[in-house]
ROVOMI-407585 format. One record per residue (C-alpha): x, y, z; residue number from 1. Coordinates in pm, 1 decimal. Each point is the difference from the previous one (the first is absolute). Layout:
! residues N
+----------+----------+----------+-----+
|       px |       py |       pz | seq |
+----------+----------+----------+-----+
|        X |        Y |        Z | NUM |
...
+----------+----------+----------+-----+
This chain:
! residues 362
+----------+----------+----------+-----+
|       px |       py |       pz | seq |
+----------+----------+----------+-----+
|  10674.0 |   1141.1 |  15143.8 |   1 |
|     -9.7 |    226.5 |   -327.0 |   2 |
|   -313.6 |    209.3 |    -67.0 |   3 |
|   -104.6 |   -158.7 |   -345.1 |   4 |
|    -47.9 |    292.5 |   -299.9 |   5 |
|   -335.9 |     36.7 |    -85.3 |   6 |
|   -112.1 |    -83.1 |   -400.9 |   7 |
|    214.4 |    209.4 |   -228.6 |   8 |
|   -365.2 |     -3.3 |   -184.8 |   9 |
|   -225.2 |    145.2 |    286.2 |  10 |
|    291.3 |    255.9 |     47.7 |  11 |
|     18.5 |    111.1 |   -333.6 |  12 |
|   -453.2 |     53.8 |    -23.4 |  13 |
|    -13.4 |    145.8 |    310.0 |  14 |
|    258.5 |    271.4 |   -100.8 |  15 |
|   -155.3 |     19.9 |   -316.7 |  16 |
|   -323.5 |     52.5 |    101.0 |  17 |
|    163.8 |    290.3 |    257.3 |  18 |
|    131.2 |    168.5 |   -331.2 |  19 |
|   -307.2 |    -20.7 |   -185.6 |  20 |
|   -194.0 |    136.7 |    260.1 |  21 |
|    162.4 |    337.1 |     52.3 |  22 |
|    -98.0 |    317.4 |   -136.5 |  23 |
|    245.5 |    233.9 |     79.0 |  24 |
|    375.2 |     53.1 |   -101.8 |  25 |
|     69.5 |     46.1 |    410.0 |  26 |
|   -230.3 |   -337.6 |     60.8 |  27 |
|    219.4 |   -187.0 |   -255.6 |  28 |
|    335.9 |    108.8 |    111.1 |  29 |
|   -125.5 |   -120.1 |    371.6 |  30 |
|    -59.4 |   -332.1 |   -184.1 |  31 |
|    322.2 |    -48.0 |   -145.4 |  32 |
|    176.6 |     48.0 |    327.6 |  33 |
|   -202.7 |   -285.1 |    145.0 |  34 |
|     97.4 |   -185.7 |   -245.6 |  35 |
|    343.1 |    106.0 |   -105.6 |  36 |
|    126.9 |    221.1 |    261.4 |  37 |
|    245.9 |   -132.8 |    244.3 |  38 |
|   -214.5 |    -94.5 |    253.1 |  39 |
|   -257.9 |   -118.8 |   -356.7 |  40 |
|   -160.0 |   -328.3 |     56.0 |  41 |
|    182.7 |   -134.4 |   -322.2 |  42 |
|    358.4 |    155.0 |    182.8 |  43 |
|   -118.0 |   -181.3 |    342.5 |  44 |
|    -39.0 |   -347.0 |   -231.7 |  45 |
|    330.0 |     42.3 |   -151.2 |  46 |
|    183.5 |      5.2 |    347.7 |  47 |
|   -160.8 |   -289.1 |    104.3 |  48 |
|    150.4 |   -235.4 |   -279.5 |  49 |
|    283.8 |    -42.1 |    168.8 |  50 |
|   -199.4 |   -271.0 |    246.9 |  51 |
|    -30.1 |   -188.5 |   -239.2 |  52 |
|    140.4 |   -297.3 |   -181.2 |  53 |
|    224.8 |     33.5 |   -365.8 |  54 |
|   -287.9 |   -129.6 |   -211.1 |  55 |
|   -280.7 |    162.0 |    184.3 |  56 |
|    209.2 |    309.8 |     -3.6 |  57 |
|     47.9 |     28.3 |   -354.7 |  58 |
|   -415.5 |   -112.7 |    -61.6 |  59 |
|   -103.3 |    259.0 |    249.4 |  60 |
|    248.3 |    280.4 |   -111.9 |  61 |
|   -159.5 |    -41.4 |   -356.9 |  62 |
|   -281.4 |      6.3 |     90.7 |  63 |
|     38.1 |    315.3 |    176.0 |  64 |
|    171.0 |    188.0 |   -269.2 |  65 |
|   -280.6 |   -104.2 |   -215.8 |  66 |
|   -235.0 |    182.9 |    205.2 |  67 |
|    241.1 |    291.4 |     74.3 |  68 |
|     51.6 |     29.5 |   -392.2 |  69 |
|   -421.8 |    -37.7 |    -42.2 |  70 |
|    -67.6 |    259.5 |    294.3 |  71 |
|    265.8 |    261.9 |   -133.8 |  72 |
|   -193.5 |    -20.9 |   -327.1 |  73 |
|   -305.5 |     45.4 |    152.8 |  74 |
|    156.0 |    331.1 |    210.5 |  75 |
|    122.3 |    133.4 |   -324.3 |  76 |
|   -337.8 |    -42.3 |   -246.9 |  77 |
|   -236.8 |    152.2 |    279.9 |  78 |
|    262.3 |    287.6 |     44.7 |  79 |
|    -53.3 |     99.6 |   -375.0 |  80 |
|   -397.2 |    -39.2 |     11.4 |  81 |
|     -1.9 |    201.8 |    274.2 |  82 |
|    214.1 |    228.3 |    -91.2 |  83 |
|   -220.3 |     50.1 |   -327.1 |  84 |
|   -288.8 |     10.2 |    211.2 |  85 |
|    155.2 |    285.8 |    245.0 |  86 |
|    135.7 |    190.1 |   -328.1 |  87 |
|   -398.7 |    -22.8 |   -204.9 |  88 |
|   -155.2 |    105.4 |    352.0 |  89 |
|    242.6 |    334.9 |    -32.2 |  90 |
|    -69.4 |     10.3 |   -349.5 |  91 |
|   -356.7 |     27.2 |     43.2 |  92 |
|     30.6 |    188.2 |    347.0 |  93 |
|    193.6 |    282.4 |   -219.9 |  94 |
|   -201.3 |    -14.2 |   -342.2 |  95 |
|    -76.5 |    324.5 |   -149.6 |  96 |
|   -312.3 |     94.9 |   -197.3 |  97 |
|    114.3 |    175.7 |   -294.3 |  98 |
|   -341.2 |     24.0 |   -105.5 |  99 |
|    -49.1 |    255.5 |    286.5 | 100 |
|     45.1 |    358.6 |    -48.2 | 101 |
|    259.1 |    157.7 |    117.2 | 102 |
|    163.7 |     75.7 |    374.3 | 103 |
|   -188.2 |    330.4 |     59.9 | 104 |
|    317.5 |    165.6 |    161.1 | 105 |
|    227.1 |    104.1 |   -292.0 | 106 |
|    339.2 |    -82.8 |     -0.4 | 107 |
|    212.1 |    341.4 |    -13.3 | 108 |
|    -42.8 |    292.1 |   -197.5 | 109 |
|     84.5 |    240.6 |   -331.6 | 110 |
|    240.9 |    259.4 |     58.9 | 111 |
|   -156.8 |    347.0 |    -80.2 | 112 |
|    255.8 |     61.0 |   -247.0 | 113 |
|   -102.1 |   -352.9 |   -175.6 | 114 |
|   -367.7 |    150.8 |     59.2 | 115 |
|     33.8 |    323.2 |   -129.9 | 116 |
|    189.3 |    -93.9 |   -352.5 | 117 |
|   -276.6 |   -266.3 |    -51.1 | 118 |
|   -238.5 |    278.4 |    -14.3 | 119 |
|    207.8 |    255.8 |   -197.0 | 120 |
|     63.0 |   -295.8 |   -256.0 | 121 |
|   -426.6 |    -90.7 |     16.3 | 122 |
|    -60.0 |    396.0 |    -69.0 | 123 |
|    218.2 |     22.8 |   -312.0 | 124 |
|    -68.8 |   -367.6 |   -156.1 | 125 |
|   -350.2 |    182.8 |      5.4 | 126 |
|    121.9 |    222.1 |   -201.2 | 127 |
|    174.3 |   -210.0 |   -221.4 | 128 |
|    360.9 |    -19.7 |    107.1 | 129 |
|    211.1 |   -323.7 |      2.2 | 130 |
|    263.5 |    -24.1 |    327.6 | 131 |
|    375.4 |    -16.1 |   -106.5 | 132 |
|    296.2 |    -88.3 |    203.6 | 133 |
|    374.3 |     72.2 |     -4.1 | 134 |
|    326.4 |    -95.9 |    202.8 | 135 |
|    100.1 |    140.3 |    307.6 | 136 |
|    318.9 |     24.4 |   -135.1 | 137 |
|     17.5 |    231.0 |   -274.7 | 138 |
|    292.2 |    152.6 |   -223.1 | 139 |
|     71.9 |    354.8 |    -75.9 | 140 |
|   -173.1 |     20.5 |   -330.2 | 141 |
|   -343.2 |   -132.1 |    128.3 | 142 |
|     13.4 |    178.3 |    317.8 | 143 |
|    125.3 |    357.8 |   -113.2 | 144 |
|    144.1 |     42.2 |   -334.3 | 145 |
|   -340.1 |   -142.6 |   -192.6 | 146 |
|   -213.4 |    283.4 |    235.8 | 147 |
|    193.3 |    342.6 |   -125.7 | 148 |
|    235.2 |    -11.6 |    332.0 | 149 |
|    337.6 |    147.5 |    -64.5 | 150 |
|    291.6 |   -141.7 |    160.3 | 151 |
|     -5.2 |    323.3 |    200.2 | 152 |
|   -322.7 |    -84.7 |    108.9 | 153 |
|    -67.9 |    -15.7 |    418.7 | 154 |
|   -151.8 |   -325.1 |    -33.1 | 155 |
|    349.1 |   -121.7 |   -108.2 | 156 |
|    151.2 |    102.6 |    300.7 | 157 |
|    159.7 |   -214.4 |    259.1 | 158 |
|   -249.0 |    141.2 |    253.5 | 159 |
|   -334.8 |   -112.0 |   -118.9 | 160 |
|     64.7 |   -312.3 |   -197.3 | 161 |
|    153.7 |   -383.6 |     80.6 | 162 |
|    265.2 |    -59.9 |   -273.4 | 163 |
|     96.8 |   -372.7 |    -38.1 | 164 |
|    342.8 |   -112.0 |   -104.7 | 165 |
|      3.7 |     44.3 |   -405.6 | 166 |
|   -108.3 |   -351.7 |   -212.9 | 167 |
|    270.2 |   -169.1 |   -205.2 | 168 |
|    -12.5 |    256.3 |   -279.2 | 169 |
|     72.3 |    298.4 |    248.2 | 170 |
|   -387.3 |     56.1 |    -24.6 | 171 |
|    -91.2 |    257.6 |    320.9 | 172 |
|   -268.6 |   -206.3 |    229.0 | 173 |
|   -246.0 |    172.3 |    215.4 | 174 |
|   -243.1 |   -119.9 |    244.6 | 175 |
|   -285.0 |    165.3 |   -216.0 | 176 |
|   -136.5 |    338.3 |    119.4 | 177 |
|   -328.5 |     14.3 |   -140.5 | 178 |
|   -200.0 |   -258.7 |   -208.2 | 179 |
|    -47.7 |    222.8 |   -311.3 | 180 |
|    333.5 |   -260.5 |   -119.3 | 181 |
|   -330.5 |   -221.2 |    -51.5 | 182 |
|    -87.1 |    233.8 |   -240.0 | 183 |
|    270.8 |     32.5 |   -147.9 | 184 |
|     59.0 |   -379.9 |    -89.4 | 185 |
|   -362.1 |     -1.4 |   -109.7 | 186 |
|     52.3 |    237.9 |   -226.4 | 187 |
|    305.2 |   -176.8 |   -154.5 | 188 |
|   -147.9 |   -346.8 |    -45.7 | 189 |
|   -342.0 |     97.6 |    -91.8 | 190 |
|   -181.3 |    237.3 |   -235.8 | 191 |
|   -272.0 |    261.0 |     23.1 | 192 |
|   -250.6 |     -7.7 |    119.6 | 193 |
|    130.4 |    -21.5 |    385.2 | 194 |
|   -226.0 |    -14.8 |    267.4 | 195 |
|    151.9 |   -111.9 |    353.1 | 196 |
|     23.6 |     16.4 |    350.7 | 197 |
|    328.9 |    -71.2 |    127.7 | 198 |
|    -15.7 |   -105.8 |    403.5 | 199 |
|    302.7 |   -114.8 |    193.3 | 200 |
|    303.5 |     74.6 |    257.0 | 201 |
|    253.0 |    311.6 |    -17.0 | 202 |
|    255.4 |    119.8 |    153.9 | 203 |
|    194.8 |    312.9 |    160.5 | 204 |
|    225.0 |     68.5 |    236.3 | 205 |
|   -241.1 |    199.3 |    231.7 | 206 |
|   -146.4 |    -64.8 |    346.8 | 207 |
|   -231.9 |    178.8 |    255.9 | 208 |
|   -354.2 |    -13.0 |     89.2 | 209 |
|   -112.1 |    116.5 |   -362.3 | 210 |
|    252.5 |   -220.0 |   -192.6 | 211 |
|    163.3 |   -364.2 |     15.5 | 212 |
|    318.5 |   -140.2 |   -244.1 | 213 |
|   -249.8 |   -228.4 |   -164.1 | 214 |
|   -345.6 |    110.5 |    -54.6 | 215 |
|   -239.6 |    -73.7 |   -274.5 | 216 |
|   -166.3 |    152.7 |   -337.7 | 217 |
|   -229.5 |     -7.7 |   -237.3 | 218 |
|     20.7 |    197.9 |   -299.1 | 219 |
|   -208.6 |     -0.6 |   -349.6 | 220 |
|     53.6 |     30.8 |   -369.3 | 221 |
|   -211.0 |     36.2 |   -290.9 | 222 |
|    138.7 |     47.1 |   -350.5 | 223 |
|   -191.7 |     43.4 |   -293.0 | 224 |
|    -77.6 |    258.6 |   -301.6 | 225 |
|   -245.1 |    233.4 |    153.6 | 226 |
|     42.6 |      6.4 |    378.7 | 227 |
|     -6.0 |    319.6 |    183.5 | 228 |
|     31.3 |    185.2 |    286.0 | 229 |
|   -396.4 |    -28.3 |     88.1 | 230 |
|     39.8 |   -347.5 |    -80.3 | 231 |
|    256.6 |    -29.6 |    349.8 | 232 |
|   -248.0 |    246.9 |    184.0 | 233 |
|   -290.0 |   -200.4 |    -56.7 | 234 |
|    208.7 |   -346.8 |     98.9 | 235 |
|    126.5 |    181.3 |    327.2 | 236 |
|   -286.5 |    107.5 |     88.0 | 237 |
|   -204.7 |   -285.1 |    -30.1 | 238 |
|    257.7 |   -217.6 |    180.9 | 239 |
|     87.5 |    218.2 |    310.1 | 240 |
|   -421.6 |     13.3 |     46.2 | 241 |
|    -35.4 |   -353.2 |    -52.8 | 242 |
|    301.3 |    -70.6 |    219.5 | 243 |
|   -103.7 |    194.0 |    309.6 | 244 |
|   -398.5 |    -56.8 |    -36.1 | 245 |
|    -66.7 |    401.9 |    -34.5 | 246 |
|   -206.9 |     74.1 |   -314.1 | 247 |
|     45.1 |    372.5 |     44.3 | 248 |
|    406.0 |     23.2 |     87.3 | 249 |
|    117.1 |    299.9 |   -141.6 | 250 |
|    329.9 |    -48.4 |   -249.9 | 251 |
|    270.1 |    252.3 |    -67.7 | 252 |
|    276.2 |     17.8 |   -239.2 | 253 |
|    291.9 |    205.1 |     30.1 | 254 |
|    283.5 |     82.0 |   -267.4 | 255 |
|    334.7 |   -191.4 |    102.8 | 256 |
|    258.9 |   -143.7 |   -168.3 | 257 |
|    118.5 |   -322.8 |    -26.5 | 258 |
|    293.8 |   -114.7 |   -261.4 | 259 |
|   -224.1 |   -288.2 |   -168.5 | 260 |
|   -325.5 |    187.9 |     -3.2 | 261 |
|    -58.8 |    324.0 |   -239.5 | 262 |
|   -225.4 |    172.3 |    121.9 | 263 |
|    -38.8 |    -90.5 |    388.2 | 264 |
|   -186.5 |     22.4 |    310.8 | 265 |
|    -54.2 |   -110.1 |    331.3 | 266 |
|   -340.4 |    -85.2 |    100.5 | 267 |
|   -151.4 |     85.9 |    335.6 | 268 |
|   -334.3 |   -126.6 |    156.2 | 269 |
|   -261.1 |    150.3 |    254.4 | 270 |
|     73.7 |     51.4 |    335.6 | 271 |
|    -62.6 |    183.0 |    328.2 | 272 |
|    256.1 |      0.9 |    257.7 | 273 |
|   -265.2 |    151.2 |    257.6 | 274 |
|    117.3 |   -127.0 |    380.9 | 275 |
|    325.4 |   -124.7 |    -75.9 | 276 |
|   -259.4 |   -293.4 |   -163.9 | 277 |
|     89.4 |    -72.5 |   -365.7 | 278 |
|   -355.6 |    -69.7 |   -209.9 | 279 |
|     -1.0 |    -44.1 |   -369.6 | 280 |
|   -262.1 |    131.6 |   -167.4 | 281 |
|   -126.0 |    343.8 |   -171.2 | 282 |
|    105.0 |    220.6 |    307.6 | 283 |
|    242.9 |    291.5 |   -170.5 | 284 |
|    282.2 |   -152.3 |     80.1 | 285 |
|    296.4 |   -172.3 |   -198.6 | 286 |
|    214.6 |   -334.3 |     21.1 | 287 |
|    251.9 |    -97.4 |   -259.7 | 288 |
|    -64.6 |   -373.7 |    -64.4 | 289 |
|    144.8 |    -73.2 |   -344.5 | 290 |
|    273.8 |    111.5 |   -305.1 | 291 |
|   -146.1 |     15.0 |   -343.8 | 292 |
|     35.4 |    110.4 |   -334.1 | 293 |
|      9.2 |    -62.7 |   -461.1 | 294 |
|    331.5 |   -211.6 |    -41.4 | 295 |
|    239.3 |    201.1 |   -141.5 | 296 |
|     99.9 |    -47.3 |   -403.5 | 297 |
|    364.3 |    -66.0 |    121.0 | 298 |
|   -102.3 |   -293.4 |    223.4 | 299 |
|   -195.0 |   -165.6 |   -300.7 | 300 |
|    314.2 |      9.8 |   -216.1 | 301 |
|    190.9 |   -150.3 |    219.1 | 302 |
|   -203.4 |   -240.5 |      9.3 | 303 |
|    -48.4 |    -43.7 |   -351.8 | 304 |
|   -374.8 |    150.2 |    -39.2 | 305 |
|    -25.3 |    243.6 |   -242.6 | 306 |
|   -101.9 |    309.0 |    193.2 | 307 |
|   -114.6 |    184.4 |   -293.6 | 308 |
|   -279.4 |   -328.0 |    -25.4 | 309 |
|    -92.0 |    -43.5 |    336.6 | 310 |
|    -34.5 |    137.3 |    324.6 | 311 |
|   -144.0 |    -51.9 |    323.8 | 312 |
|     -7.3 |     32.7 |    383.1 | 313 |
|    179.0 |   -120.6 |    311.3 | 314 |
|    -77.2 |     57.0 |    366.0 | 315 |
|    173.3 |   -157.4 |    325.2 | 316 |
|    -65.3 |    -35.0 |    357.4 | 317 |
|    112.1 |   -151.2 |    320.5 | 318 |
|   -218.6 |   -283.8 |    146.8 | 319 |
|    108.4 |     81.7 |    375.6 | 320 |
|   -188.4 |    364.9 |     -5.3 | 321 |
|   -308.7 |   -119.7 |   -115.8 | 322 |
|    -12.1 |   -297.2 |    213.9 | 323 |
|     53.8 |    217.6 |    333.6 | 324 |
|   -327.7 |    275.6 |   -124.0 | 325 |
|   -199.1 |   -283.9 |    -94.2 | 326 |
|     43.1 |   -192.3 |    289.6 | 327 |
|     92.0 |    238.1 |    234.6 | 328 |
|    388.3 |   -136.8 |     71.5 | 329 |
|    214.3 |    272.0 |    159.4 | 330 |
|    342.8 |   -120.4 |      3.3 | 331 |
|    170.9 |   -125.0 |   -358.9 | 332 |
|    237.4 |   -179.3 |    171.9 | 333 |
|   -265.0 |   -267.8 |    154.6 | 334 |
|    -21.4 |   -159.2 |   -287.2 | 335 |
|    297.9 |   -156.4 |    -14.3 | 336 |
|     42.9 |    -72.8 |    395.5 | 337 |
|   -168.0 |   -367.7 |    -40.6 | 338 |
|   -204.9 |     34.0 |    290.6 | 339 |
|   -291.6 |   -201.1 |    -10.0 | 340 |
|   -175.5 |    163.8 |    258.3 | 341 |
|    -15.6 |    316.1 |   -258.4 | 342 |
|    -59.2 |   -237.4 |   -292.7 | 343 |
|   -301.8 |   -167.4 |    202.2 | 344 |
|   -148.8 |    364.4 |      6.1 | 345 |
|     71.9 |    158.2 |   -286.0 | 346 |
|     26.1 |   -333.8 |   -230.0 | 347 |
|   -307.5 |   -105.2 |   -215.1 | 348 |
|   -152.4 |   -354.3 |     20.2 | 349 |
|    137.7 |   -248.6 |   -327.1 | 350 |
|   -341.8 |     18.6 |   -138.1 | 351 |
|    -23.8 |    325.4 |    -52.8 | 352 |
|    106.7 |     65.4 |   -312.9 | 353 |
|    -71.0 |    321.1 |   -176.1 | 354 |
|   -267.8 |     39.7 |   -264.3 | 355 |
|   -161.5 |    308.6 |   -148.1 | 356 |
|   -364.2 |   -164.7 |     44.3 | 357 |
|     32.7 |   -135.7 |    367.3 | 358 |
|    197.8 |    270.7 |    104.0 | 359 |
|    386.6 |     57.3 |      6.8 | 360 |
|     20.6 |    -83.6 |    385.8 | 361 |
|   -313.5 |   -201.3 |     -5.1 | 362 |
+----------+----------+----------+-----+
């Protein structure tokens, strides 16, 4: 004797009421194999409908698909509430308070190159200078023929400079030398008076423990109608004190010549050298840090200023030098070897950003 199939409607509540009851993804998935699966109670129906006779087959089969169709609904709308359940939990789980202040552990750090510009560039604005920039790429005019250089000059030479292959118009291209070609387009586009600071990457084709191929500079300009030579004293003096924190450092200038500067000196600052320990400071002792000197008529002409109008001053340093005294960095080349364990020590923190009142390395 066939086993009669129990109501298609008490099938059909009783898995419903399983569905609704679950509260977990995994719970629900174990329902719908009860159901559904092949051993499911709805599968286990299905097989038996064979037993039976044609009309009660066809009524019972029906029947069953009814409730297969109404529990597979079911499965499917309790998946999606919890799933939107599971994903608002993890949504609240992970919710950040961006009313909080900020992870105390700071995320990296400034180069000391990055560092030290900031400052120079803080000094000078004090002073009233404006920050201009240039290409790295330069041609001949801006990079040597606007600055007094003859073609003979050593500067021009193979050795000591990156030549580029010429532009379209047979134009010489350099990797610039020096940033004075700053100057020199500021010159050309503007008019007097000129006060700037002129920061950024150079190149030559140098390497040891004093020198790299790229390095970086910072040079100055001021052009007007009654600068002088006490005028770029006072300027390099205040800004080498201010820069390394010594009120008393001792300046020098020495007569030197450079082909865009008429007359010109080198500057040294206070030092002692006592120990094989290098202290800045007023100790007797000497240590070239910068190139200086009036711009020289010839330059302003080229540049279309009219030299028997205006004059002024230019000066020019490296970044690298400075940066290694200041901070006490003995290798140049360490700067560019993108290790972070060095950059974790010698690096600066990103708040720190230079100002004369808090301090330049506050």
């Amino acid at each position: 004797m066939t086993t009669p199939i129990p109501a298609a409607d008490t099938l059909e509540a009783d898995l419903l009421a399983a569905v609704a009851a679950v509260d977990t993804l995994d719970a629900l998935e174990a329902v719908r194999v009860s159901a559904l699966g092949k051993k499911g109670r709805i599968t286990g129906q299905m097989k038996r409908l064979g037993g039976l006779d044609p009309d009660a087959r066809r009524e019972a089969g029906q029947a069953l698909n009814a409730v297969k169709d109404a529990v597979a609904a079911a499965l499917e709308a309790r998946k999606a509430e919890l799933a939107q359940a599971a994903l608002a939990a993890r949504l609240e789980a992970e919710r950040v308070d961006v009313s909080l202040p900020i992870r105390p552990r700071p995320v990296g750090r400034i180069h000391p190159i990055s560092q030290t510009i900031d400052e120079m560039i803080a000094i000078f604005a004090d002073m009233g200078f404006e920050v201009a920039e240039g290409p790295d790429i330069e041609d001949d005019f801006h990079n040597f023929t606007a600055l007094n250089m003859p073609p003979e000059h050593p500067a021009r030479q193979m050795h000591d400079t990156f030549y580029l292959p010429d532009a379209q118009d047979g134009t010489a291209r350099v990797l610039r030398t020096h940033t004075s070609p700053v100057q020199v387009r500021t010159m050309v586009g503007g008019t007097p008076p000129i006060r700037v600071v002129c920061p950024g990457r150079t190149y030559r084709s140098d390497y040891d423990m004093t020198h790299t191929p790229m390095f970086h500079q910072i040079e100055g300009l001021v052009i007007d109608e009654a600068t002088h030579m006490g005028h770029l004293k006072g300027c390099l003096v205040e800004f080498c004190r201010a820069f390394f924190g010594i009120d008393d450092l001792p300046l020098r200038f020495r007569p030197s010549f450079f082909p865009f500067t008429e007359p010109s000196a080198e500057v040294d600052i206070g030092c002692s050298r006592t120990g094989g320990e290098l202290k800045l400071g007023n100790h007797g002792d000497w240590l070239e840090i910068l190139g200086c000197g009036m711009v020289h008529p010839k330059v302003l002409e080229m540049c279309g200023i009219d030299s028997t109008r205006y004059q002024g001053f230019a000066f020019g340093m490296g970044i690298e030098r400075p940066a290694m005294l200041k901070y006490g960095i003995p290798d140049l080349r360490t700067f560019f070897d993108a290790d972070l364990r060095w950059l974790k020590h010698y690096g600066f923190l990103p708040l720190d950003m230079p100002s004369l009142a808090r301090g330049l390395n506050a």
